[in-house]
N, C-alpha and C positions, 0 to 999 in steps of 0.2 A: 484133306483136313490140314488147315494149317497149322506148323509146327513153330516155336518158339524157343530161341536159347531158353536154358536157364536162369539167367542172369538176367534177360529181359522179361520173362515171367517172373522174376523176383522183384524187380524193380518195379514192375506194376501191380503187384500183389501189396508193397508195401504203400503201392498211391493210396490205394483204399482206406488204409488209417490215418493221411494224411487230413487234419481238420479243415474246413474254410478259413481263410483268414477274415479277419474281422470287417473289412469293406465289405466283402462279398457277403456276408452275415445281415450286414445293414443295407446292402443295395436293395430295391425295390425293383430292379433292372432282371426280368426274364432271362435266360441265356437266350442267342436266337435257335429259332426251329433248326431240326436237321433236311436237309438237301435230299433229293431222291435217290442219287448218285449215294449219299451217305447211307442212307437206308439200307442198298441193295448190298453194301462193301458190309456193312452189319450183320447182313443177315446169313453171311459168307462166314463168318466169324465163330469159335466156338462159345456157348452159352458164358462163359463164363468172361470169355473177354467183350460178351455183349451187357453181359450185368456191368461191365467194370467202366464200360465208355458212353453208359445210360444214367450212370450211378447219381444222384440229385449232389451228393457232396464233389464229386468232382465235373458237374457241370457248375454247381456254386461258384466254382473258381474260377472262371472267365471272367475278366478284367473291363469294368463298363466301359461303356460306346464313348466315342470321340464327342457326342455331344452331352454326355454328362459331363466329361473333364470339362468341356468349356464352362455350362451351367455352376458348379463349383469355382474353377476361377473367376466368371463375374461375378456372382455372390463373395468373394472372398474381397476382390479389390472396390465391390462396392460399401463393403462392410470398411474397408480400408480410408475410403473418402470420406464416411462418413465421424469416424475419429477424427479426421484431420479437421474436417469444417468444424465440429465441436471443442475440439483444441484452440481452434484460431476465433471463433463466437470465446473463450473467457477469455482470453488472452487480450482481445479487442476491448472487453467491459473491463477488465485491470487496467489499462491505460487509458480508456478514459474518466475511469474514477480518481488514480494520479493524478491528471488533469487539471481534474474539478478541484481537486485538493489544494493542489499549487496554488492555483487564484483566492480560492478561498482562503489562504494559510493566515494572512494579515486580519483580517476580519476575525474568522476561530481563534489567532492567538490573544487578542486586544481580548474577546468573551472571555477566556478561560482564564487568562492572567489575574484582569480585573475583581473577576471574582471569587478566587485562590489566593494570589499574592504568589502564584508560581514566579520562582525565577526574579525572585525580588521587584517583581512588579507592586505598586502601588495599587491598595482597594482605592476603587473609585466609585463601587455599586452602590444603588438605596440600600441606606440601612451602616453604609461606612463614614459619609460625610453630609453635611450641612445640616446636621443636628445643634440648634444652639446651645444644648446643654452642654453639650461636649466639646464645645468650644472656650472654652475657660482653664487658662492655666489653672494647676491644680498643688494649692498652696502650700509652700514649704518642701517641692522635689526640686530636683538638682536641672540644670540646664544641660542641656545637648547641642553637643559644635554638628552644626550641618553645614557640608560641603557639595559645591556644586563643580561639575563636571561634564564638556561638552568633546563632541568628537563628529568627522563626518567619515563615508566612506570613500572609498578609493574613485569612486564614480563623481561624484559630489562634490564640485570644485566650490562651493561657500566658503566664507569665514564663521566658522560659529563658534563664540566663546561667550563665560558665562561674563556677567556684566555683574553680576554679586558674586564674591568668591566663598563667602562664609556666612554665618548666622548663627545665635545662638540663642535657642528658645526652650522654654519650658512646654512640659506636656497639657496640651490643651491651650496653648497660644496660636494664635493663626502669625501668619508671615509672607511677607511678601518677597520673593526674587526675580532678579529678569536676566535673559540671556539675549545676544546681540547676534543677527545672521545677515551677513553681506554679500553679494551676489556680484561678482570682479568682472563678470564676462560681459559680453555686447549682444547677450541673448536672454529671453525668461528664462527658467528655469522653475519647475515646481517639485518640493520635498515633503519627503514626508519623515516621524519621526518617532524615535521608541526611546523607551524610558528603561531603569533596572534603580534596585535600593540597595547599598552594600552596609550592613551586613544583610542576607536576604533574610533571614528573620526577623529583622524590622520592620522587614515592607508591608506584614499586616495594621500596623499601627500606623505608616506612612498616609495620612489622607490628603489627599490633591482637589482643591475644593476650584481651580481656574488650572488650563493648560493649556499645550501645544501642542500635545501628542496624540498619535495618531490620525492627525490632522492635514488635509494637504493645502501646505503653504506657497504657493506664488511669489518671488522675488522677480521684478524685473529687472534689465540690464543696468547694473549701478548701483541696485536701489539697496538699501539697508535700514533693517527695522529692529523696537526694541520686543521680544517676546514675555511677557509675564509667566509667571508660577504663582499661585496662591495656595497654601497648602496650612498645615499645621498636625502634632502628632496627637494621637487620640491621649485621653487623659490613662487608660488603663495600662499604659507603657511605665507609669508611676508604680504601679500595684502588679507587675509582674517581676516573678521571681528569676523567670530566664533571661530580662531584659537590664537586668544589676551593672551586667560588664559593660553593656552598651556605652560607651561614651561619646560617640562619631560616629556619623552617618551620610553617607553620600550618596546624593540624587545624581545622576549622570543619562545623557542626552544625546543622542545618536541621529546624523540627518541621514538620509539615503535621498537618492535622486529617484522621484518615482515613475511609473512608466506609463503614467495619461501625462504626457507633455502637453498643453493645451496653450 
């Protein structure tokens, strides 16, 4: 019969209370069979250290096959690829939505300005101007100095300055200005151009009934042209109460070099 310290019959009396650990719990993984060779060393054994190395909880704990770890880590780094391609598919549709924006920005800003008066943009939509009614100074209000104001950008080698410096009109008079753009160089050049109203709470009453803007303009090598403004302020500029201080108002004109060079 064989005989056992103490201390190592303690130590495996205590395996027994030992629980599975939670993989083993979830594994679906058999332990393998025992060996004939194991069998016959078993049955050599006293009963109780035959219960103890039978026992289903401490066969639970043998640690899966070599080919479940792999199975787990492809599942793990395929589950891994796939966040990434999913990351990189929005990441892709965010910039090309920027994209779309950018090109579109001129076009969406001229829509929304127009028909807001954001940003001291002048209404120019149905419903803002070429109403005859509305066109008639309206008798007995006070005049307003309009000043004109041109500018180009840093790209934009023109001359552009206003050719009417001032005006002084009543509300519901129409008017005529023009600004002058000269092209110095020994090349076309086409621009284009934006507008604002100072104060920008005037610019809903500011109507532009003839313009330049937003328009692409053509200058050939030399060439130099006069541009129109035909405009006038709506008559209900008379009969607002926020519009009392108003006394000056400035139309100002902006070229940019645009980017179909043709």
């Amino acid at each position: 019969m064989l005989r056992l310290p103490w201390r190592s019959a303690g130590v495996l009396g205590r395996c027994c209370l030992i629980p599975p650990t939670p993989w083993a719990a979830k594994s679906p993984v058999m332990p393998p069979a025992m060996s004939p060779v194991m069998s016959s060393t078993l049955r050599g054994l006293p009963v109780c250290l035959r219960m103890l190395s039978t026992s289903p909880r401490l066969r639970a704990s043998v640690p899966p096959s070599t080919t479940d770890a792999m199975d787990y880590r492809e599942r793990y780094w395929k589950q891994k690829r796939h966040e990434s391609m999913t990351t990189a598919y929005y990441s892709a549709s965010v910039i090309v939505i920027f994209i779309g924006l950018s090109f579109a920005a001129v076009p969406l800003y001229k829509l929304v300005c127009t028909q807001t008066g954001l940003d001291g943009t002048p209404l120019t939509t149905a419903g803002h101007k070429f109403e005859p009614e509305s066109m008639k100074p309206v008798p007995g209000s006070r005049k307003i100095k309009i000043s004109f104001a041109a500018s180009t950008s840093d790209a934009m080698k023109w001359h552009f300055v206003p050719e009417t410096k001032e005006l002084y009109v009543q509300p519901g008079e129409t008017a005529l200005a023009f600004f002058t753009a000269y092209n110095p160089l020994d090349e076309d050049i086409v621009g284009i151009s934006t507008y604002s109203v100072v104060p920008p709470k005037a610019a809903q009453y500011f109507n532009k009934i003839q313009c330049f803007c937003f328009d692409e303009q053509k200058l050939n090598a030399k060439e130099e042209v006069d541009m129109p403004v035909f405009f006038y302020i709506d008559p209900e500029f008379a009969y607002d109460p926020w519009m009392q201080d108003i006394k000056h108002i400035t139309l100002h004109y902006t070229f940019f070099k645009s980017k179909h060079q043709y």
